[in-house]
C-alpha positions in Angstrom: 0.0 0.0 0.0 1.5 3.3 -0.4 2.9 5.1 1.9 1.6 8.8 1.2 -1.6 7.7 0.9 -2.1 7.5 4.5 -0.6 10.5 5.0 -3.1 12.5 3.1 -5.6 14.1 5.6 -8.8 17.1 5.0 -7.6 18.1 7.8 -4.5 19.3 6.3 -5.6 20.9 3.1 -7.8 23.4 5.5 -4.5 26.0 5.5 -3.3 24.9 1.8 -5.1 28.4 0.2 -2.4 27.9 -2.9 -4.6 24.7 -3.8 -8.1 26.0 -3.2 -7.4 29.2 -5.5 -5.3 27.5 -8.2 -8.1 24.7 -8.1 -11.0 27.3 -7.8 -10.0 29.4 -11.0 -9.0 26.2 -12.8 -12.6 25.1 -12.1 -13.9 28.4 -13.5 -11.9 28.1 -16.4 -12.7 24.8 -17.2 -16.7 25.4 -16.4 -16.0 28.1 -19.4 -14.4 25.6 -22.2 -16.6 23.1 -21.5 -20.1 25.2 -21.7 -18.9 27.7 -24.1 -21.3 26.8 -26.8 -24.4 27.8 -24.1 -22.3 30.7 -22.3 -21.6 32.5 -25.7 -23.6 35.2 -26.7 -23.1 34.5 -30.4 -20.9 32.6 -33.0 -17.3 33.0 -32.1 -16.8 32.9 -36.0 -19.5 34.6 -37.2 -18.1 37.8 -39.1 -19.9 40.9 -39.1 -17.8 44.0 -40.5 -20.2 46.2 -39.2 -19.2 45.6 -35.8 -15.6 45.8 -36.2 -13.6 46.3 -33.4 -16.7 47.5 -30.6 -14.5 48.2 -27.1 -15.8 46.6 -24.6 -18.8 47.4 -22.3 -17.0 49.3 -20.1 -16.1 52.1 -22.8 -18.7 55.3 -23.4 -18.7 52.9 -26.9 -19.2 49.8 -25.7 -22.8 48.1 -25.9 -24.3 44.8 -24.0 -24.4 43.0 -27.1 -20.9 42.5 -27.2 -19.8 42.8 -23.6 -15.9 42.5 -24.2 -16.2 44.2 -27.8 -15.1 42.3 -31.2 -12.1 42.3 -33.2 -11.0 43.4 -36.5 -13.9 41.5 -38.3 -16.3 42.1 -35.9 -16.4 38.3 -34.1 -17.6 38.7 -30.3 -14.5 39.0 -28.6 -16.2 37.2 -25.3 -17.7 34.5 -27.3 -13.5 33.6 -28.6 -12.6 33.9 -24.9 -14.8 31.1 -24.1 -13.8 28.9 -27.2 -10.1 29.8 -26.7 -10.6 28.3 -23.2 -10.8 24.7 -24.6 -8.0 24.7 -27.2 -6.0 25.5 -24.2 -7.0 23.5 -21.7 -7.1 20.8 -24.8 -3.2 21.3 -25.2 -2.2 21.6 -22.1 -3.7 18.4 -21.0 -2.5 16.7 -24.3 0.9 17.6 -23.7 1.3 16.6 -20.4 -0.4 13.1 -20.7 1.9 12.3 -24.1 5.2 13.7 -22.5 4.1 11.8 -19.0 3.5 8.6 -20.4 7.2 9.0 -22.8 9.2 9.9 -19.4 7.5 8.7 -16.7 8.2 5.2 -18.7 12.0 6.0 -19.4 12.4 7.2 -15.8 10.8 4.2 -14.2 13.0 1.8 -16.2 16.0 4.3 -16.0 15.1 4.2 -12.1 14.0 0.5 -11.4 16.7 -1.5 -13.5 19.6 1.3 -13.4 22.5 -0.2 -15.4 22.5 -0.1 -19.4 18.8 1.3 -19.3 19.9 4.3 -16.9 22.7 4.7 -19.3 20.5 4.6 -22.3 17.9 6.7 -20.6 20.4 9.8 -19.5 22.1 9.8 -23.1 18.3 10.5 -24.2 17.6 12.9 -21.3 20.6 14.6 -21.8 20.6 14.8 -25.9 17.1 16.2 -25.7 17.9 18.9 -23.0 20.9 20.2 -25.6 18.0 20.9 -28.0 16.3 24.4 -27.6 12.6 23.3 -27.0 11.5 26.5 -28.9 13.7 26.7 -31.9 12.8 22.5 -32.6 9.3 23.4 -32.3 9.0 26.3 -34.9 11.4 24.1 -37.6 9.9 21.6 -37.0 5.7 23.1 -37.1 7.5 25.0 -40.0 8.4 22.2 -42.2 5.7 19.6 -41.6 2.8 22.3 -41.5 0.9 24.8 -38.4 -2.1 22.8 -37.3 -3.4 22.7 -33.3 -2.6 18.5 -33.2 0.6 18.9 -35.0 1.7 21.3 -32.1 0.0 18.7 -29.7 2.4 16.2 -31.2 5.4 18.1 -31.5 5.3 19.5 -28.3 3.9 16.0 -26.6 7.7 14.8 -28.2 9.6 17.4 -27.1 8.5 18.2 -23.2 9.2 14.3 -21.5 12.8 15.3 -20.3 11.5 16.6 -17.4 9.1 13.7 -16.5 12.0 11.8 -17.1 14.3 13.0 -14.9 12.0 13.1 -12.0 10.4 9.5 -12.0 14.2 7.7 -12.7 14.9 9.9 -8.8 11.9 8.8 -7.0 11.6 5.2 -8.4 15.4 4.6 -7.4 14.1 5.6 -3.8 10.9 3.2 -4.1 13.1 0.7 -5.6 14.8 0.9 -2.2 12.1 0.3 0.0 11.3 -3.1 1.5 7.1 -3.2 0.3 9.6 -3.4 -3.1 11.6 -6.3 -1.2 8.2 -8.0 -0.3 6.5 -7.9 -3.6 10.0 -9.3 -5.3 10.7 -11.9 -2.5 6.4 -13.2 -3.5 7.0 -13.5 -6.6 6.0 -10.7 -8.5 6.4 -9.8 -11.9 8.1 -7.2 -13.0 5.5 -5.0 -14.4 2.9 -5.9 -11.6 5.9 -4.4 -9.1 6.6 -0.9 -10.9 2.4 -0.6 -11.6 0.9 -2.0 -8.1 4.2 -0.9 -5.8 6.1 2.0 -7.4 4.4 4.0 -9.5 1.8 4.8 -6.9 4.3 6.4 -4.7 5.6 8.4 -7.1 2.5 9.7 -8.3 2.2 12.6 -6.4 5.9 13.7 -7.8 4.1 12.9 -11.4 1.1 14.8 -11.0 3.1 18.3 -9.5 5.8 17.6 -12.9 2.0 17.3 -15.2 1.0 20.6 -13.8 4.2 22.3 -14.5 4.2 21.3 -18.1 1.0 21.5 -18.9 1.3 25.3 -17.9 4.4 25.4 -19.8 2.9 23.9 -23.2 0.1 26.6 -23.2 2.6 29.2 -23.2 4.8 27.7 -25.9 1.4 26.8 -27.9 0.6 30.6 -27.5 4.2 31.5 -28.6 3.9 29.3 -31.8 0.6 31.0 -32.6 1.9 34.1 -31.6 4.5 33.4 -34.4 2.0 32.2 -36.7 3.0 28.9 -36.9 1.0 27.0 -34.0 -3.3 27.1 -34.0 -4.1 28.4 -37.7 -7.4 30.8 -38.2 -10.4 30.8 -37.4 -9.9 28.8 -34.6 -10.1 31.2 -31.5 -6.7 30.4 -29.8 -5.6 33.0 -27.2 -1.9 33.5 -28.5 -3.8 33.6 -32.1 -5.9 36.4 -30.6 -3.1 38.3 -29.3 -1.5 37.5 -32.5 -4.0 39.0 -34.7 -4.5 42.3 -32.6 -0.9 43.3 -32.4 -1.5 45.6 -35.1 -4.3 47.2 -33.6 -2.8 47.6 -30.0 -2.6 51.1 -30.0 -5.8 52.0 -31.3 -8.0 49.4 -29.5 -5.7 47.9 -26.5 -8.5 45.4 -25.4 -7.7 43.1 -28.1 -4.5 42.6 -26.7 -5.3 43.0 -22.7 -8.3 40.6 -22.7 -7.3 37.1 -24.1 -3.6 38.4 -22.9 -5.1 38.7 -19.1 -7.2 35.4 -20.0 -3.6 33.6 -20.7 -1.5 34.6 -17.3 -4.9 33.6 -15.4 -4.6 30.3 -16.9 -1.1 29.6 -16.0 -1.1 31.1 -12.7 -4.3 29.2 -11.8 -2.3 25.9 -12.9 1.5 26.9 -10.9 -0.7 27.5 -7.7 -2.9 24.2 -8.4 0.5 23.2 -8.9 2.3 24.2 -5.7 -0.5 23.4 -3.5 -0.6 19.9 -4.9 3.4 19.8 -3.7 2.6 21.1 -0.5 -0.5 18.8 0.2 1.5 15.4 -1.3 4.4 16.2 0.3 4.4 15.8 4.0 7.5 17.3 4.7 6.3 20.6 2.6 3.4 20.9 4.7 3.0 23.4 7.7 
């Protein structure tokens, strides 16, 4: 049975305020991608050049039929918020479960057997942290094509070194452990001991490492759109949205501030879902 597991407690998570406000705006955020198409107010690709660029309510302009305004073809700026909201959440999520399932499975072997395979392992780990994770993504999006699952791919192959590094350090303290000893000395395959005995105590490192790179593959997913070579139009990506109002931020600043503020709320919701986690997982961390 897993050690941490009986060291979680309610009790404990009453003073952990990082994970109840990362968890809280995450919540919000998610409630907004997944009932966007009942929360919008119109079709966040419906063009109407009529409208074009309406600030917000909040402006002696603005009007209550578009409450954050539109952009420069007159799409409900509110309306792409929401939508934008699920391509990245969509990504972020993507990311992290292809990069966690590439290293967490090189680290546990790395960890586990040690040997060749942690010699094999850190020539990977360390071959793939000489490589800018930035400059492989943009030639690589740029020669096999801009689409949202090609920069799920790309970036799913390119963010594991972390995952990597961190599982083949706990498991080689599990492996240590004598629930480890007991399971071997029963009989136990090999497989049945790293899925039953050591990957569930080193979940909780797994889960803080998911948080931290799913935060980081929205950014670099709104840098490649930023670029123009990560979520192609009309799709209403946030770094797309920033993307396309860049020429327009000194006339009409909203179009930049809104799905800009939108973005940092994202990723500092997910760091402080993220550090509470470590804090509540973590016994030592706690107090």
């Amino acid at each position: 049975m897993p050690g941490w597991i009986h060291a979680f407690g309610w009790p404990d998570m009453k003073n952990n305020k990082a994970l109840y406000v990362g968890c809280g705006l995450l919540l919000i955020i998610f409630c907004m991608a997944i009932f966007a198409p009942w929360l919008s107010p119109h079709d966040p690709y419906f063009q109407d050049l009529t409208y074009r660029t309406v600030p917000p309510v909040w402006y002696e302009q603005g009007t209550w039929l578009h409450p954050l305004g539109t952009d420069q073809l007159g799409r409900d700026y509110l309306s792409r918020l929401f939508y934008g909201a699920r391509i990245s959440l969509l990504i972020g999520a993507s990311v992290a479960v292809i990069s966690g399932l590439i290293g967490c499975t090189m680290g546990m072997l790395a960890g586990y057997f040690g040997g060749r395979i942690d010699m094999i392992v850190s020539f990977f780990v360390t071959t793939r942290l000489s490589m800018p994770v930035i400059l492989v993504a943009l030639a690589t999006v740029a020669l096999v094509g801009s689409s949202m699952w090609v920069v799920i791919m790309v970036l799913g192959l390119l963010k594991w070194d972390r995952f990597a590094v961190v599982m083949r350090s706990a498991t080689q303290q599990v492996r240590a452990m004598e629930y480890v000893a007991a399971a071997q000395s029963a009989g136990a395959s090999t497989l049945r001991i790293l899925l039953t005995e050591v990957l569930p105590n080193v979940l909780p490192h797994l889960i803080v490492i998911a948080t931290l790179e799913a935060a980081s593959a929205i950014l670099l997913e709104a840098a490649l759109s930023f670029l123009g070579l990560g979520v192609q139009p009309p799709l209403p990506s946030w770094g797309l949205m920033i993307s396309e109002a860049k020429s327009y931020m000194f006339f009409s600043f909203w179009l930049i501030a809104i799905p800009g503020t939108a973005l940092a709320v994202l990723i500092f919701a997910i760091n402080l879902a993220g550090d509470g986690l470590h804090q509540w997982l973590t016994p030592q961390e706690r107090g």
